[in-house]
PDB file of N, CA, C and O in Angstrom:
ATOM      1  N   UNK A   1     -81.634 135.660  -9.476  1.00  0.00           N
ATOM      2  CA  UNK A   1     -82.887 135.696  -8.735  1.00  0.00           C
ATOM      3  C   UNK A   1     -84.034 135.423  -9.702  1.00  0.00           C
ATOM      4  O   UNK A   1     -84.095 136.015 -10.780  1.00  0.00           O
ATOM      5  N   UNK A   2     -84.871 134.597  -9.349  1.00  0.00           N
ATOM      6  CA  UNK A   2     -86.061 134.080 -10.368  1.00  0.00           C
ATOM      7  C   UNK A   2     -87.105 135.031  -9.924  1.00  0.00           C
ATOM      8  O   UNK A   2     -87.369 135.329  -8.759  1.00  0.00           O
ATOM      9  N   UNK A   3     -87.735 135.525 -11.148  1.00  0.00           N
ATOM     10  CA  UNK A   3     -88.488 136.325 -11.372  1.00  0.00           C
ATOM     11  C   UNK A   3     -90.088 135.730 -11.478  1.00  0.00           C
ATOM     12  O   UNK A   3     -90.393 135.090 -12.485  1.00  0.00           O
ATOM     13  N   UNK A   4     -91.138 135.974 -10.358  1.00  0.00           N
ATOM     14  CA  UNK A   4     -92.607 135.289 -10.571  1.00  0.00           C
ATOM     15  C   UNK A   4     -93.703 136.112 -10.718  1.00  0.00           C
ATOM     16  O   UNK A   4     -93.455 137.312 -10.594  1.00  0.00           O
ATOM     17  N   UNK A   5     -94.464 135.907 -10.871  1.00  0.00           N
ATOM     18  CA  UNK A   5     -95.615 136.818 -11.299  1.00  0.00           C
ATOM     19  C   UNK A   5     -97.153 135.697 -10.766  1.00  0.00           C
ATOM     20  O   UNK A   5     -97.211 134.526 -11.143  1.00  0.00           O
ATOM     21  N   UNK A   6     -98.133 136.261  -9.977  1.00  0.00           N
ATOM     22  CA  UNK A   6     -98.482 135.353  -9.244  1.00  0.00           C
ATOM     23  C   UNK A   6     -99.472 136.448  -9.326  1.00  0.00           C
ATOM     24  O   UNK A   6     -99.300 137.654  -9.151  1.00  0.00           O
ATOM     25  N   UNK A   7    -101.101 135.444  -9.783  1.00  0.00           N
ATOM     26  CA  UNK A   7    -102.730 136.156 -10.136  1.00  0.00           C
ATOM     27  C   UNK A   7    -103.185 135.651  -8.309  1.00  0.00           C
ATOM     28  O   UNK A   7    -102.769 134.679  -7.679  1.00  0.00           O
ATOM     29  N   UNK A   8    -103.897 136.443  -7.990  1.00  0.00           N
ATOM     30  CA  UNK A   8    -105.018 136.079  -6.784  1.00  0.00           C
ATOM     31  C   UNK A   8    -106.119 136.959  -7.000  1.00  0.00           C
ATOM     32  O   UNK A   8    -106.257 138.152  -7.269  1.00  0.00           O
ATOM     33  N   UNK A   9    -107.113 135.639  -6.723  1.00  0.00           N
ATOM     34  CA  UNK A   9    -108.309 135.992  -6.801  1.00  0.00           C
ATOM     35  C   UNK A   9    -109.222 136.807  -5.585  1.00  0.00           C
ATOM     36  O   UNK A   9    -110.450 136.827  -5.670  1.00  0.00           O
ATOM     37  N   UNK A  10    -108.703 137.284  -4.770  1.00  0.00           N
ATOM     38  CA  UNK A  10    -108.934 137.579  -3.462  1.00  0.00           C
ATOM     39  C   UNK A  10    -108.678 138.937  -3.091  1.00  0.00           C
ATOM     40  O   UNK A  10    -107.586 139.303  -3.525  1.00  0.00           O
ATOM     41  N   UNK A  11    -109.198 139.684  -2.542  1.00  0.00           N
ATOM     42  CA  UNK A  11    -108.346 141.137  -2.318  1.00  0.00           C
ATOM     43  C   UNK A  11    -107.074 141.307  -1.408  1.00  0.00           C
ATOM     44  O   UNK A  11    -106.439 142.306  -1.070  1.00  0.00           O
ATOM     45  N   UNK A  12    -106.941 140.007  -1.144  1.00  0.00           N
ATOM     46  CA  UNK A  12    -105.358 140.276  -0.581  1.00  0.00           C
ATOM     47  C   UNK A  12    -104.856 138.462  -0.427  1.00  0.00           C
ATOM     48  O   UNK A  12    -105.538 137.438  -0.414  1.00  0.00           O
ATOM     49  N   UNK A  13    -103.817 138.625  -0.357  1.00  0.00           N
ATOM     50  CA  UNK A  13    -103.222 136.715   0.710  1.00  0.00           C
ATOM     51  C   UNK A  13    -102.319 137.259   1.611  1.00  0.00           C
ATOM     52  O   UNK A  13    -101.902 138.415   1.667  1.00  0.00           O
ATOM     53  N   UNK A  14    -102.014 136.128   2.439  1.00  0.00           N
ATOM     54  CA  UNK A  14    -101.270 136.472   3.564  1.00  0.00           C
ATOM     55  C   UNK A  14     -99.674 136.437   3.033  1.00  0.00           C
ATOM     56  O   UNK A  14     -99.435 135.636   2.129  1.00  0.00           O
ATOM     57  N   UNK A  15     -98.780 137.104   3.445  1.00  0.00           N
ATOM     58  CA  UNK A  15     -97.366 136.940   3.147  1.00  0.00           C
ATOM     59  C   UNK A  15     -96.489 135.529   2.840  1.00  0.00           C
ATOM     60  O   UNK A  15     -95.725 135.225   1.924  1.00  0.00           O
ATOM     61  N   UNK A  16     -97.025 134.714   4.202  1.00  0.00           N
ATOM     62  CA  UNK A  16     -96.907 132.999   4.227  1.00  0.00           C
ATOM     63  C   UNK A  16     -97.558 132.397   2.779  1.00  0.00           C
ATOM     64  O   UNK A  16     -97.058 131.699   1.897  1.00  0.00           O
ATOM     65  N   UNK A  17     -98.472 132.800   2.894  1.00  0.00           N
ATOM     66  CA  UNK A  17     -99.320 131.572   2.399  1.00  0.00           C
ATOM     67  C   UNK A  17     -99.387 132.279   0.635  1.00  0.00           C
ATOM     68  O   UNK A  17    -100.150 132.054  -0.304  1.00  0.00           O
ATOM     69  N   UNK A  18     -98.418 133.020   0.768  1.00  0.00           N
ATOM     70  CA  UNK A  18     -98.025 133.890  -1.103  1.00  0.00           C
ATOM     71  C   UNK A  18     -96.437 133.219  -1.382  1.00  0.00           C
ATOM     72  O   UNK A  18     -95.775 132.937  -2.381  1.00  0.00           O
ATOM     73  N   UNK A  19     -96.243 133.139   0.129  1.00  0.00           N
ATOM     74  CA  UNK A  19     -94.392 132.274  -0.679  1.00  0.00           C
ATOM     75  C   UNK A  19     -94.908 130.968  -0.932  1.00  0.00           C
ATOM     76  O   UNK A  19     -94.422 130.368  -1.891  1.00  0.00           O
ATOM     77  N   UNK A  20     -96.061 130.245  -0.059  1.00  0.00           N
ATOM     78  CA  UNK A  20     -96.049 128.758  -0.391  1.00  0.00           C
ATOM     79  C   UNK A  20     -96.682 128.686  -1.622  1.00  0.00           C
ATOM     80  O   UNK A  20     -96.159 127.970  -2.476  1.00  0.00           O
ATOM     81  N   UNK A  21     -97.538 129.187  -1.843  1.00  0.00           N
ATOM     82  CA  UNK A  21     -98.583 129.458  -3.492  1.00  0.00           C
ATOM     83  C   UNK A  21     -97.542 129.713  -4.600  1.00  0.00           C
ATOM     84  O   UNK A  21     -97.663 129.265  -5.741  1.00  0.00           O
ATOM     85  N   UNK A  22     -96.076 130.786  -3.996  1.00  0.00           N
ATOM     86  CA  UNK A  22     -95.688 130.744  -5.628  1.00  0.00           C
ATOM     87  C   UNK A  22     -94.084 129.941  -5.499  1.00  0.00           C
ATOM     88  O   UNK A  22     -93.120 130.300  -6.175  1.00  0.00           O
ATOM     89  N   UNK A  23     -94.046 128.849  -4.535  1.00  0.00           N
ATOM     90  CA  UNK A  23     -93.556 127.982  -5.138  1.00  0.00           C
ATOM     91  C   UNK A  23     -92.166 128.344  -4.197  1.00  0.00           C
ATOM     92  O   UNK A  23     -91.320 127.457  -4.310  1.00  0.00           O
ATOM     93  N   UNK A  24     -91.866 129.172  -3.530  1.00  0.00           N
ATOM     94  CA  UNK A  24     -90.423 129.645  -3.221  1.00  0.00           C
ATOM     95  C   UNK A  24     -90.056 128.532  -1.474  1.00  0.00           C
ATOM     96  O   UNK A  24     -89.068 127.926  -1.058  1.00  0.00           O
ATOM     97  N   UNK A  25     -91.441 128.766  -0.951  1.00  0.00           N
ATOM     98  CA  UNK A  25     -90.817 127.537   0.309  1.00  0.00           C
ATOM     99  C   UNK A  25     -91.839 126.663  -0.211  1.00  0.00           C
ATOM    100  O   UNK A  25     -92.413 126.856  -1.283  1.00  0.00           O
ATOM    101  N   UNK A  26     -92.143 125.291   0.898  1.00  0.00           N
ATOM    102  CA  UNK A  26     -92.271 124.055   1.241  1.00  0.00           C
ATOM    103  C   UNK A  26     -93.393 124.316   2.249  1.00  0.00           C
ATOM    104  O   UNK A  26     -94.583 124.088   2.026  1.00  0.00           O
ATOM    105  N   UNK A  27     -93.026 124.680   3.071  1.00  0.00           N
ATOM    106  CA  UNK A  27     -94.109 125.525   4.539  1.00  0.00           C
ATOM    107  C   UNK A  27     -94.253 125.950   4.578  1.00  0.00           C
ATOM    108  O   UNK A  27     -93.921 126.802   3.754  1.00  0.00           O
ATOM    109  N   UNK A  28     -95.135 126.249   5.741  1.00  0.00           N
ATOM    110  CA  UNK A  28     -95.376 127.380   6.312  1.00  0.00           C
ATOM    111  C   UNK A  28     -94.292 127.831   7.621  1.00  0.00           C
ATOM    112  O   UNK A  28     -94.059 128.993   7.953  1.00  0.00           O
ATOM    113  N   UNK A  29     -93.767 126.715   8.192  1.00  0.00           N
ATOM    114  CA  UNK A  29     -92.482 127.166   9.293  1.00  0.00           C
ATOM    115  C   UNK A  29     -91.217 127.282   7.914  1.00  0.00           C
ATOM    116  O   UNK A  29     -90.267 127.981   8.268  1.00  0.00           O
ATOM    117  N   UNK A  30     -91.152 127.018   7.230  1.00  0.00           N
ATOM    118  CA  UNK A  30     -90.048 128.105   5.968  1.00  0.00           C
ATOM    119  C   UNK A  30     -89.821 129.001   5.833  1.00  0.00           C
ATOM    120  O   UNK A  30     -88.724 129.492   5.570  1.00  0.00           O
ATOM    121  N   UNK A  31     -91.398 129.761   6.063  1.00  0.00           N
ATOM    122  CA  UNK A  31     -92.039 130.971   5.107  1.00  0.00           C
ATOM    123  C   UNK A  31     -91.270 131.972   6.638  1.00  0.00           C
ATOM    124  O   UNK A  31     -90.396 132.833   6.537  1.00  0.00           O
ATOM    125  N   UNK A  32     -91.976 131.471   8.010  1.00  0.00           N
ATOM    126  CA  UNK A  32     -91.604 132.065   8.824  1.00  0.00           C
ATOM    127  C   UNK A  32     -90.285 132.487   9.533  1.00  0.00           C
ATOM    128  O   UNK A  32     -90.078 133.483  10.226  1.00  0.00           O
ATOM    129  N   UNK A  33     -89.453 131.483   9.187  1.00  0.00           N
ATOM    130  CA  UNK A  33     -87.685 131.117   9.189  1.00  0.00           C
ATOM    131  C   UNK A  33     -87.792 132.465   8.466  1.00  0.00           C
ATOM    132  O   UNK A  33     -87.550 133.493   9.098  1.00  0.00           O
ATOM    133  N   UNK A  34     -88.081 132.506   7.395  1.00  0.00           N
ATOM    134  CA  UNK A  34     -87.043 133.522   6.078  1.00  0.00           C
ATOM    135  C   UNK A  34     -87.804 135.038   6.365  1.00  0.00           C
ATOM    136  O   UNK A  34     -87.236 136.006   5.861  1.00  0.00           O
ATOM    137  N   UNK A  35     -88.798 135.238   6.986  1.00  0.00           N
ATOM    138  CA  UNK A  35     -89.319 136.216   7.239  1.00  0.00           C
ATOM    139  C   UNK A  35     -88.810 136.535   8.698  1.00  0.00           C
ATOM    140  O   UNK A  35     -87.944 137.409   8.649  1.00  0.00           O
ATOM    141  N   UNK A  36     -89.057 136.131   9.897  1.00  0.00           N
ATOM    142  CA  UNK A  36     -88.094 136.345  11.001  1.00  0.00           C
ATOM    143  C   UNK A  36     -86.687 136.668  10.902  1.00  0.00           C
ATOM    144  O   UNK A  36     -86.127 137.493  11.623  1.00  0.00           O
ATOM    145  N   UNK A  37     -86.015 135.852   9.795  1.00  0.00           N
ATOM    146  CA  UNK A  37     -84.605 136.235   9.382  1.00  0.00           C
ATOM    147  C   UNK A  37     -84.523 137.489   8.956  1.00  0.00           C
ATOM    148  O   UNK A  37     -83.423 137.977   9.214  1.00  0.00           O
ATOM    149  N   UNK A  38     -85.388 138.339   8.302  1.00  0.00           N
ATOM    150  CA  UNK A  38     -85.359 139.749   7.756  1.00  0.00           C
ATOM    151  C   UNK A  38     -84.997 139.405   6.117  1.00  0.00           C
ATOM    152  O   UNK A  38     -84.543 140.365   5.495  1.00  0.00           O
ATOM    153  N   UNK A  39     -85.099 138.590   5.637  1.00  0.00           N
ATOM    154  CA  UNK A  39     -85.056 138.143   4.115  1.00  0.00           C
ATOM    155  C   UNK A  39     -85.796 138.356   3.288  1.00  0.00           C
ATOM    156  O   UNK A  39     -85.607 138.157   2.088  1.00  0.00           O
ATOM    157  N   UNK A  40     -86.874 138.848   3.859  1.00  0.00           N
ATOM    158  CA  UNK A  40     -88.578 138.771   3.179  1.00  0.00           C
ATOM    159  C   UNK A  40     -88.420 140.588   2.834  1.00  0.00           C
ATOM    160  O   UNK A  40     -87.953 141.224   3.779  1.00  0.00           O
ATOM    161  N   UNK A  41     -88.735 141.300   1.726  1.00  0.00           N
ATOM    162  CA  UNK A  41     -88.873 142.231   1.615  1.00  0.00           C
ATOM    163  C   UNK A  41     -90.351 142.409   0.868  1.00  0.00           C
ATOM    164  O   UNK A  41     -90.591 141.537   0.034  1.00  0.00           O
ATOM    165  N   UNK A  42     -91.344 143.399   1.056  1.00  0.00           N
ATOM    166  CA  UNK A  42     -92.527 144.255   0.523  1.00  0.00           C
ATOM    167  C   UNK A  42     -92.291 145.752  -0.040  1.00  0.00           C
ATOM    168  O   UNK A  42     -92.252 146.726   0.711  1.00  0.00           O
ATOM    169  N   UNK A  43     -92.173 145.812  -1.120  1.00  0.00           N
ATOM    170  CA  UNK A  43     -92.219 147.066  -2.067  1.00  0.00           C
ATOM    171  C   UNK A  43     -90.885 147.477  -1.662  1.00  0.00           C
ATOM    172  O   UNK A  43     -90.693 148.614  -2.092  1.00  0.00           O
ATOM    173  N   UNK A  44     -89.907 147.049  -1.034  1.00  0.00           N
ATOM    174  CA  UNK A  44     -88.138 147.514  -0.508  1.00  0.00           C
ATOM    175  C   UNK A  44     -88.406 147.577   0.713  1.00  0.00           C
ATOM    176  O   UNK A  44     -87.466 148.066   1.339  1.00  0.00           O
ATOM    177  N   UNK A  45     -89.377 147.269   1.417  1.00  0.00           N
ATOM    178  CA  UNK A  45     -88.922 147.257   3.180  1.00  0.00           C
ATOM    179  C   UNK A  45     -89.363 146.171   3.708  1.00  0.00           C
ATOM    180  O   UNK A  45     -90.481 145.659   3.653  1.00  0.00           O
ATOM    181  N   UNK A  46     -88.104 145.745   4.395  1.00  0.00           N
ATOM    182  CA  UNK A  46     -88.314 144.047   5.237  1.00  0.00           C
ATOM    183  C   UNK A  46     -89.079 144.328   6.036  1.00  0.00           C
ATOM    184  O   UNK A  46     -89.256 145.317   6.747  1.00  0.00           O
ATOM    185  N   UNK A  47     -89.804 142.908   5.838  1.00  0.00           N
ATOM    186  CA  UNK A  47     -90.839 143.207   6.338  1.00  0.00           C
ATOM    187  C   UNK A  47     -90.791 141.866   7.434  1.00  0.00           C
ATOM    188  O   UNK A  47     -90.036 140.894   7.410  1.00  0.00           O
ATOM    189  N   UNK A  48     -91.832 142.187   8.344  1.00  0.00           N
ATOM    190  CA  UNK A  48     -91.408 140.912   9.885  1.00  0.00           C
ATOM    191  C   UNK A  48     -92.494 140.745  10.188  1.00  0.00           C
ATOM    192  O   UNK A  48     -92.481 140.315  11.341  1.00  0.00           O
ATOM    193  N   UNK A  49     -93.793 140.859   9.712  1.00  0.00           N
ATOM    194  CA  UNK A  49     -94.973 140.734  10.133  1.00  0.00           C
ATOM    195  C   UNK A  49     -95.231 138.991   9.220  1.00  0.00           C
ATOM    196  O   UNK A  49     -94.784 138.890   8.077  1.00  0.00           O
ATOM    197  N   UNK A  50     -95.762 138.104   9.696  1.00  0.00           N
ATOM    198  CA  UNK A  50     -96.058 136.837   9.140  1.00  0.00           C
ATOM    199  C   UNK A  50     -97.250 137.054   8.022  1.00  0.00           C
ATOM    200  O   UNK A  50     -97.189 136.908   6.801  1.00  0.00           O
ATOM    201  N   UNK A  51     -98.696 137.574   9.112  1.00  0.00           N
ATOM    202  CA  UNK A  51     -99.463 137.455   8.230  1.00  0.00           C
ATOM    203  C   UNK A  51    -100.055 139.063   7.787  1.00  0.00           C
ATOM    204  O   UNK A  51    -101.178 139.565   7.812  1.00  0.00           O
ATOM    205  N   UNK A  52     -98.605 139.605   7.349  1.00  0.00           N
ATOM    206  CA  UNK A  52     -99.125 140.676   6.626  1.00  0.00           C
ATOM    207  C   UNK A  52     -99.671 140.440   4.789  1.00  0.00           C
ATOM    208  O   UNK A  52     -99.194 139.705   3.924  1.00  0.00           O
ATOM    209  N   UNK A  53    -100.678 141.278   4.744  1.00  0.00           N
ATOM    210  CA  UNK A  53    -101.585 141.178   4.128  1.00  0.00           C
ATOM    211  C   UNK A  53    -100.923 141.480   2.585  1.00  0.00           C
ATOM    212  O   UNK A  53    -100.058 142.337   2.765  1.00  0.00           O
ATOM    213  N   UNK A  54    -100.959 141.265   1.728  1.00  0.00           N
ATOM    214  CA  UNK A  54    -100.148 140.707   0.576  1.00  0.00           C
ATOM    215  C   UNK A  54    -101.128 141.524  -0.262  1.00  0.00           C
ATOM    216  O   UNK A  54    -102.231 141.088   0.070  1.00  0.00           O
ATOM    217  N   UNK A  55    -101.374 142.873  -1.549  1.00  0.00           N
ATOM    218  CA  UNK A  55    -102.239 143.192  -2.575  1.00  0.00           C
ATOM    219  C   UNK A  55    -101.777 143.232  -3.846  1.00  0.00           C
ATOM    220  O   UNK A  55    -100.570 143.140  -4.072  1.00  0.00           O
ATOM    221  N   UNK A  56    -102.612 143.361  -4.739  1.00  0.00           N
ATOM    222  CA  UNK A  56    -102.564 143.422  -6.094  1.00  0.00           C
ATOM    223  C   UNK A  56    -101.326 144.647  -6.758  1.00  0.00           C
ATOM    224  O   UNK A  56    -101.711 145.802  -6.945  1.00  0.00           O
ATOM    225  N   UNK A  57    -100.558 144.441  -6.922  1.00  0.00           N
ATOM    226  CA  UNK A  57     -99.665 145.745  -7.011  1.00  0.00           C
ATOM    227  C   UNK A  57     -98.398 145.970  -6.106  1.00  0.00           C
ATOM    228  O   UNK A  57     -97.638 146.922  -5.934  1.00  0.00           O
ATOM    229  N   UNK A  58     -98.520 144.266  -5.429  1.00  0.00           N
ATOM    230  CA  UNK A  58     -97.349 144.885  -4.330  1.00  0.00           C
ATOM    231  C   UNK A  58     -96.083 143.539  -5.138  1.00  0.00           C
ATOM    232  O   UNK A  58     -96.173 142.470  -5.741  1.00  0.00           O
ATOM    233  N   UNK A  59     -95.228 144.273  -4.753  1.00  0.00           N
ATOM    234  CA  UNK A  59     -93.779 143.461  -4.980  1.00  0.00           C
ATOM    235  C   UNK A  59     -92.935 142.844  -3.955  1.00  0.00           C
ATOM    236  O   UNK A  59     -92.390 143.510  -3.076  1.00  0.00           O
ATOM    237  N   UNK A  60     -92.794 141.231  -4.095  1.00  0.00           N
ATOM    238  CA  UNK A  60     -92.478 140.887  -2.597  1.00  0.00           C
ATOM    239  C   UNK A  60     -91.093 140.461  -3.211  1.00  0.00           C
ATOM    240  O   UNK A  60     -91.010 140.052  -4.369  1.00  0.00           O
ATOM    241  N   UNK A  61     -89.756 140.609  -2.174  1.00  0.00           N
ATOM    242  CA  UNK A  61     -88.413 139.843  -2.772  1.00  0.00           C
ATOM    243  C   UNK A  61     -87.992 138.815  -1.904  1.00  0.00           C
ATOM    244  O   UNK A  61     -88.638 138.921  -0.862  1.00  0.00           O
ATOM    245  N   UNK A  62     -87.429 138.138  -1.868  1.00  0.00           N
ATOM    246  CA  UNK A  62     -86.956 137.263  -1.278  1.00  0.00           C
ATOM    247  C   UNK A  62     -85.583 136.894  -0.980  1.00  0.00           C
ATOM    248  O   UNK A  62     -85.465 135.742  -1.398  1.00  0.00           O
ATOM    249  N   UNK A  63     -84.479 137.279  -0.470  1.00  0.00           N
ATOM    250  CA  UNK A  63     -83.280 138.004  -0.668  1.00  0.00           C
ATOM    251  C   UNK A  63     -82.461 136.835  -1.736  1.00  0.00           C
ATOM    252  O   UNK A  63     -82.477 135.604  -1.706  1.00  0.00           O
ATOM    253  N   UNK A  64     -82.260 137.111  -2.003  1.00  0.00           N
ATOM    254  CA  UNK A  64     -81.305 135.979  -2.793  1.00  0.00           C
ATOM    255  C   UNK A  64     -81.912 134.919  -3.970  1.00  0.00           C
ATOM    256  O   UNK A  64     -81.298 134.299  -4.839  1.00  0.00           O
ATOM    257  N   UNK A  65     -83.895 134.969  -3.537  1.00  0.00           N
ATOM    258  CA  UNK A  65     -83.845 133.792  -4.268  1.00  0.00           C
ATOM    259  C   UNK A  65     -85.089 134.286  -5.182  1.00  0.00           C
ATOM    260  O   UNK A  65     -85.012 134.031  -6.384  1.00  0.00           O
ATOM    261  N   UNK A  66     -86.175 134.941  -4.724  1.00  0.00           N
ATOM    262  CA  UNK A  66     -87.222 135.142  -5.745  1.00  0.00           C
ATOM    263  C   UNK A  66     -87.825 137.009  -5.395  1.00  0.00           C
ATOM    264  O   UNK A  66     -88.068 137.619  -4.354  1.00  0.00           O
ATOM    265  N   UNK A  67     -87.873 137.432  -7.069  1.00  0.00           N
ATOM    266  CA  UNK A  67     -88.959 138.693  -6.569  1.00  0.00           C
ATOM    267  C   UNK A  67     -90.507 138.240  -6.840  1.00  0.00           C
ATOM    268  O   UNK A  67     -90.270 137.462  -7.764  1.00  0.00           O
ATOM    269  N   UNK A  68     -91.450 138.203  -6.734  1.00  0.00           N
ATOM    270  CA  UNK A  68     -92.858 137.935  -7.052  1.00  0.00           C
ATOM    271  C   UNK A  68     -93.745 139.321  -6.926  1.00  0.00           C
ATOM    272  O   UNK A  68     -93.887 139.959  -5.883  1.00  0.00           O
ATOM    273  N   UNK A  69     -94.214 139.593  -7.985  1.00  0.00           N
ATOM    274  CA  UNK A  69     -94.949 140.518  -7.986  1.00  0.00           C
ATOM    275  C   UNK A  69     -97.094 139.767  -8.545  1.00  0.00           C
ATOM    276  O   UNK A  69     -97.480 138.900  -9.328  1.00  0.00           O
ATOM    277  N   UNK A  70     -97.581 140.411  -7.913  1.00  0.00           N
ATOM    278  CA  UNK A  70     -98.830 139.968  -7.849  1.00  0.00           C
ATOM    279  C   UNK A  70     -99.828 141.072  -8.295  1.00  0.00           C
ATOM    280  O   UNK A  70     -99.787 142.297  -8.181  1.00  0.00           O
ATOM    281  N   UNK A  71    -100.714 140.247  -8.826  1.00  0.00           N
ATOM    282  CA  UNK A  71    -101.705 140.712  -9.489  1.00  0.00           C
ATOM    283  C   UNK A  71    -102.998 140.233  -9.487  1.00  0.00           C
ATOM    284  O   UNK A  71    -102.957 139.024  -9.260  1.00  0.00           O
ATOM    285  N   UNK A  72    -104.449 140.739  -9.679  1.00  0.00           N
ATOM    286  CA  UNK A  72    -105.489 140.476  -9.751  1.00  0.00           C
ATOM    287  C   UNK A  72    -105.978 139.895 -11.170  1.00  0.00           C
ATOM    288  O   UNK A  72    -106.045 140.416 -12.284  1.00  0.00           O
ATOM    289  N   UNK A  73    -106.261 138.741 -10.741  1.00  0.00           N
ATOM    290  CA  UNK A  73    -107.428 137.822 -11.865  1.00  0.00           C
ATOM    291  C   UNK A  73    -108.401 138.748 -12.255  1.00  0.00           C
ATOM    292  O   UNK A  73    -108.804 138.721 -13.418  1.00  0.00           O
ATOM    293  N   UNK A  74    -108.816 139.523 -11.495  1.00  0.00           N
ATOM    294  CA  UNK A  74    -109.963 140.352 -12.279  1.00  0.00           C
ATOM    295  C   UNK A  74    -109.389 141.314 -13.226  1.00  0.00           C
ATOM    296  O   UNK A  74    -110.127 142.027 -13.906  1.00  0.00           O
TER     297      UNK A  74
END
């Protein structure tokens, strides 16, 4: 499992639009495939919400293929 580490400048991103930023899907109907599937995990709990809100400190996994943990530019 590839390990990412991913700065935002923002007080949060959306779940979607944090897999397409760090590289793990292609889309945005990807992002939603692998999250509807129950693949998408937040801090250890799958998570099924699309545009749940993504913060500085949170750890997202991706079952099989990426963990990304995120952090603030500031």
């Amino acid at each position: 499992m590839e390990k990412l580490a991913v700065q935002i400048e923002t007080e949060y991103i959306t779940l979607t639009n944090l897999l397409k930023y760090a590289g793990v899907v292609m889309s945005g109907g990807q992002a939603h495939e692998l999250i509807e599937a129950g693949f998408v995990s937040l801090n250890g709990q799958i998570v099924l919400e699309k545009r749940k809100k993504i913060r500085a400190g949170d750890e997202v996994t991706v079952k099989g293929m990426a963990a990304i943990t995120v952090s603030n530019e500031n």
